[in-house]
Structure formats: C-alpha cells, structure tokens
N, C-alpha and C positions, 0 to 999 in steps of 0.2 A: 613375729611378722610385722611390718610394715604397714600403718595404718592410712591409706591412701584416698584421698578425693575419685570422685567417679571420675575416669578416663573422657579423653577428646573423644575417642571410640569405644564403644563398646560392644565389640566383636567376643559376645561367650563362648561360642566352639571355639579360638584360637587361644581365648584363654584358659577353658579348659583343658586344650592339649597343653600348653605353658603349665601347667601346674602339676598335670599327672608328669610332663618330662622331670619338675623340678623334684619333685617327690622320690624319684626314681634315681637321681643323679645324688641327691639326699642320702640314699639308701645304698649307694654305693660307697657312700664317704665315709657312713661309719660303719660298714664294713672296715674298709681300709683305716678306721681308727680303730675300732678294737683288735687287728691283728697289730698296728704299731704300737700300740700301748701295752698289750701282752709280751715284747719283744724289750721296749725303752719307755723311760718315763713319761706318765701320763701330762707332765706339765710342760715338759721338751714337745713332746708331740702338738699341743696342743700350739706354743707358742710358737712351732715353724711353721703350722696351718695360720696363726695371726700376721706373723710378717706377711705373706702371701694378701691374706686381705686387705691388711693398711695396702699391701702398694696397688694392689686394683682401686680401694676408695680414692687413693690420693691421687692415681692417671682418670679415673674419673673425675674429678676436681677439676684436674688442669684441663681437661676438656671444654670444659663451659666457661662463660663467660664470668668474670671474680676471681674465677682462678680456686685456689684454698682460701684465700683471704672469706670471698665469699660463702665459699662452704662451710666452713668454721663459724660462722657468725652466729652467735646467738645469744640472747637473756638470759638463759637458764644453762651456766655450764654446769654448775652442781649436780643437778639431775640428768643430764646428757651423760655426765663421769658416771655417775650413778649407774645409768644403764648399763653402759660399757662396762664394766667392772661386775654387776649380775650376769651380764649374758658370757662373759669368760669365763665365772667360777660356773654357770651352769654347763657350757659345754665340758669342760674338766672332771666336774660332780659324772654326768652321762656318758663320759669315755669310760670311768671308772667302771659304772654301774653292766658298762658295754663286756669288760674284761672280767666281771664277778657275777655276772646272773646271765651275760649274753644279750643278745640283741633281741632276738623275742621278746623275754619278759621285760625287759627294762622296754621297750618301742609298747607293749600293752600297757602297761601301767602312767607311759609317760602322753599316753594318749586322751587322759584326762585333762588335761592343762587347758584346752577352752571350758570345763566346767570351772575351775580356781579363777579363769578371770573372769566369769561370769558371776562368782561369789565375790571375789573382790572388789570388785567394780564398784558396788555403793561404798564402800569404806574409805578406799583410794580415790573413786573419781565422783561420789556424790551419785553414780547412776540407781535408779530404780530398779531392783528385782523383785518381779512380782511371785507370786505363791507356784505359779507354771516350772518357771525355771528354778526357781528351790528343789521344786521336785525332780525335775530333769536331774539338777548336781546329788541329789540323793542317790536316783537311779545309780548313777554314774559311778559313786565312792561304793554303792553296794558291789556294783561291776569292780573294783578295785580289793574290793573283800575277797571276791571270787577268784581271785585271781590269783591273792596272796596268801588264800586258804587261814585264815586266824582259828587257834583250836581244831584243824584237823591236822596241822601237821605243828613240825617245830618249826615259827616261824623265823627265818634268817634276817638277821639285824640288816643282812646289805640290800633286802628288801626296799628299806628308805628310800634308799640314792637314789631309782628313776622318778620317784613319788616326791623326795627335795627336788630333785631337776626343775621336774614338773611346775610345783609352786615356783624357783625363780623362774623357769621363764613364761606365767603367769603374771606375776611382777613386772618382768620388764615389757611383754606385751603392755600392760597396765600404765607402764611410765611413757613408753612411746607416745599412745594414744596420748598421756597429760602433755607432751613436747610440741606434740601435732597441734595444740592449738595455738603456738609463735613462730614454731619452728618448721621446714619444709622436710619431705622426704630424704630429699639431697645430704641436710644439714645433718639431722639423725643417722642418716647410714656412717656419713663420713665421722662423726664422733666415734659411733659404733666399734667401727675398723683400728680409729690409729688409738682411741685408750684402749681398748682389748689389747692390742699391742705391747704397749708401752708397760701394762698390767704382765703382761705373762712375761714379758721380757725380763722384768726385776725379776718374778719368783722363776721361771723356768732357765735364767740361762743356768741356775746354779745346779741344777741337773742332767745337763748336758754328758749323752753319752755319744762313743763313734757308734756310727750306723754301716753294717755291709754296702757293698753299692746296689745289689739287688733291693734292699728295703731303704737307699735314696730315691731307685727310682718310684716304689709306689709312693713315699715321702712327698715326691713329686706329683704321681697323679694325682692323691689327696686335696695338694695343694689347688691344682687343674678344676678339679671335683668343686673345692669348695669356690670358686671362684664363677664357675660358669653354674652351679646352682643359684648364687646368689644375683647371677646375672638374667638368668631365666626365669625368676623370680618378680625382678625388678619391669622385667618385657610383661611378664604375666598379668602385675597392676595396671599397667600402661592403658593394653589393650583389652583388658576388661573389669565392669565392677566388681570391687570384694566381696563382696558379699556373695558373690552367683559364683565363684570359683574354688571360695574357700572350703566348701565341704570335700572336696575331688583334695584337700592334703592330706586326707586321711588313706588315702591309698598309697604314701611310703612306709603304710604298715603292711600292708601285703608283700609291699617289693622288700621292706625287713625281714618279712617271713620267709621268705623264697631265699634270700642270703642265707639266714641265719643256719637253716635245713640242710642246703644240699653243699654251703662254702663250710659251718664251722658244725655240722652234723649233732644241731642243737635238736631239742625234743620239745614239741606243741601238743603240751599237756589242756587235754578239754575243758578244764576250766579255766585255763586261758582264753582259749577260742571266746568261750559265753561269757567272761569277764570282760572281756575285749569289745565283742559285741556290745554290751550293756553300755558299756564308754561310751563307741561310737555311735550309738544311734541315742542315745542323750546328748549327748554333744551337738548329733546333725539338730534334732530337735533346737536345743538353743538358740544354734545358728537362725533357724529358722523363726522361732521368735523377735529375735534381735532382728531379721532383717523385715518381718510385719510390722514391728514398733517404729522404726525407720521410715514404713511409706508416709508419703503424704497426705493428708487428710484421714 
C-alpha cells in the first residue's frame, strides 16, 4: 500500500467506509483470480489484469498537469523497477498460492505481512523496533504456526507461497515508503502499473491460451475490479490519515472468508480461525504503536 502524507481533509468515517469498500472489491478480485488461474495460466492471467492497470496509471497521468513526462520523473528508477517487478512476482506467487491452498488459508497466512515490515523496517530503512513490537511479530508468526499446524500434520511445501507473497509484499511496502522520501504518490503508482506490465508482458505473453467468452467476460470484471479497488484506494488516502484507516484492511479477510465458503466450498479449519486471530490482533497492535511513536511530542 501506498505510503501517503496526511490528507487536506481528514474525514475518518469516509475513510473508513473507502477502505472497508476496497477491501471488499479486493476480495472479489481474487475470487475472480483463482477461478481464472484454475481455468489458464497464472502468468496470462495475471499480465491481462497488468495491461488493465498500466492503462488506468497512464489516463491518470494524462490527466494532470506534466502529463507522463511528469509522472515518470524520478532519481531513483532502479528501485521504482525494483518495486514494480516484486509487486508482479507477488501477485503471481498469491494467484498460485489462490489455486493450491484456496483463498482462506493463503488470505490467513498472508495476513501477516504488516508484521514482516515491521521486522524489516530497521534493516531496510534504519527504523527502530523496539522489544513491544518484536513481541507483537512473535505473537503473530506463532499465529502463522497455528495455522500451518508444523508436527501435527504433514506439512504441504505450497504452504510457502502465501507466507513468500507475504515477505515480498513486505518488501515492497518497505521500498515505497524508501521512494516516498523523493518521489510523490503519483510517481510510484505510475511506475508501479506500466513495469508490472511490461514485466509480465515478456514472461506471460508466452503462455497465452483462448479463453471461452464467458471467462472473457469475468477476464473483464477482474480487470474492472482491479482498477476501481485501486481507485478507491487512492480516494481512501485522499480523504483520510493512514494510519486511522489502515487497521479496517484487515476486513478483506472476512470478505475472503465469505467467498472462499459459500463460491469455492473451501473448509475454515479452527486453527485457522485462532491463527488468523493471533495475526490480526498483533498486527492491529503494531499499527497501533507505530501510529503512538508518530505523535508529536
């Protein structure tokens, strides 16, 4: 996500309805990616969801004043590519993860990822972790044991995948914020979109299969999906601080449970539930630190 300056306005009920809608708009998308992945290739799929968002970053662009030229600007393209190129293999990694464990367990396990950048953060960006939040990310991976049951069962190698997801997009959380200090929201996003692109375009045109037209058109709401999350998204920083909005993302794990159950008649085994739990309320806790360290005085 998007590391944004505190808004002109800071209206929290409209951003937190902004954030429960994206969450939910979220959670229908990878719905609608793990039935097309199950169907055609995961890197096809992924790369016709990326044309979709280059052309929104790039009509975004032309909208403002500079054009692309301005958007484009920046110091640091290595790490901009950089991002771009983590945040495609992780969505790819999580389609996978979407089509071999389902969306439940991969949406609990991948629900850890504010504890990874909260570990990462002193190594990558120099920040402080103090002994609170250690403990927090303990809590949190113990929540991730529970989840993935180590020694009660036979543990499944595709277990990884939401758990990699996880860490890169930790990581690229982690490099945003580093871009955020030359680079603007605007700048980031539009890298984000057209290397994502231009990444899955080399590896996935080579997978290209026909698609019936019924799975064109959800091809298409996908696309719809992805485009107006990120757009409701973008409204949601707008019009309120980060920090008061961001615990309310953790409810497109609900709206993945609710999919997963009654669309792909997945099973929410109770040590998921309390693994899940354990995540999220270490996680909320962080957040919650991080935005005390933040006040003034």
């Amino acid at each position: 996500m998007s590391q944004s300056s505190v808004p002109q306005s800071n209206n929290i009920p409209l951003g937190i309805m902004l954030m429960i809608a994206t969450t939910m708009v979220f959670a229908v998308q990878d719905g609608l990616s793990r039935h097309l992945a199950e169907n055609y290739n995961v890197l096809m799929v992924v790369m016709i969801r990326y044309w979709f968002f280059a052309a929104f970053v790039i009509a975004l662009a032309l909208r403002k004043a500079g054009g692309i030229r301005k958007a484009a600007a920046t110091t640091q393209p290595a790490v901009q590519i950089l991002r771009g190129v983590l945040l495609s293999a992780q969505i790819c990694t999580m389609v996978l993860g979407f089509t071999i464990l389902g969306l439940v367990e991969s949406h609990a396990v991948f629900t850890c990822y504010p504890l990874l950048v909260a570990a990462l953060s002193g190594p990558i960006l120099g920040e402080k972790v103090g002994w609170r939040r250690w403990a927090a990310i303990g809590v949190g991976f113990i929540g991730v044991l529970v989840i993935l049951q180590p020694g009660l069962r036979v543990v499944d190698p595709a277990a990884a995948i939401p758990l990699a997801g996880a860490a890169m997009f930790a990581v690229y959380g982690l490099l945003t914020r580093y871009v955020a200090r030359r680079d603007n929201t605007a700048t980031s996003f539009f890298w984000t979109g057209v290397t994502g692109a231009a990444v899955m375009t080399a590896v996935g045109v080579w997978f290209w299969e026909p698609m019936t037209p019924g799975n064109w058109l959800l091809m298409g709401t996908l696309c719809i999906t992805g485009v107006t999350g990120h757009w409701l998204l973008i409204r949601c920083y707008e019009v309120a601080e980060a920090s008061a909005v961001q615990p309310f993302a953790y409810t497109q794990l609900i709206f993945t449970v609710i999919i997963g159950l009654s669309v792909f008649n997945e099973v929410l085994r109770p040590s998921v539930v309390l693994g899940a739990g354990m995540i999220v309320a270490a996680g909320l806790f962080t957040l919650w630190r991080e935005r005390l360290q933040r006040r003034p005085g």
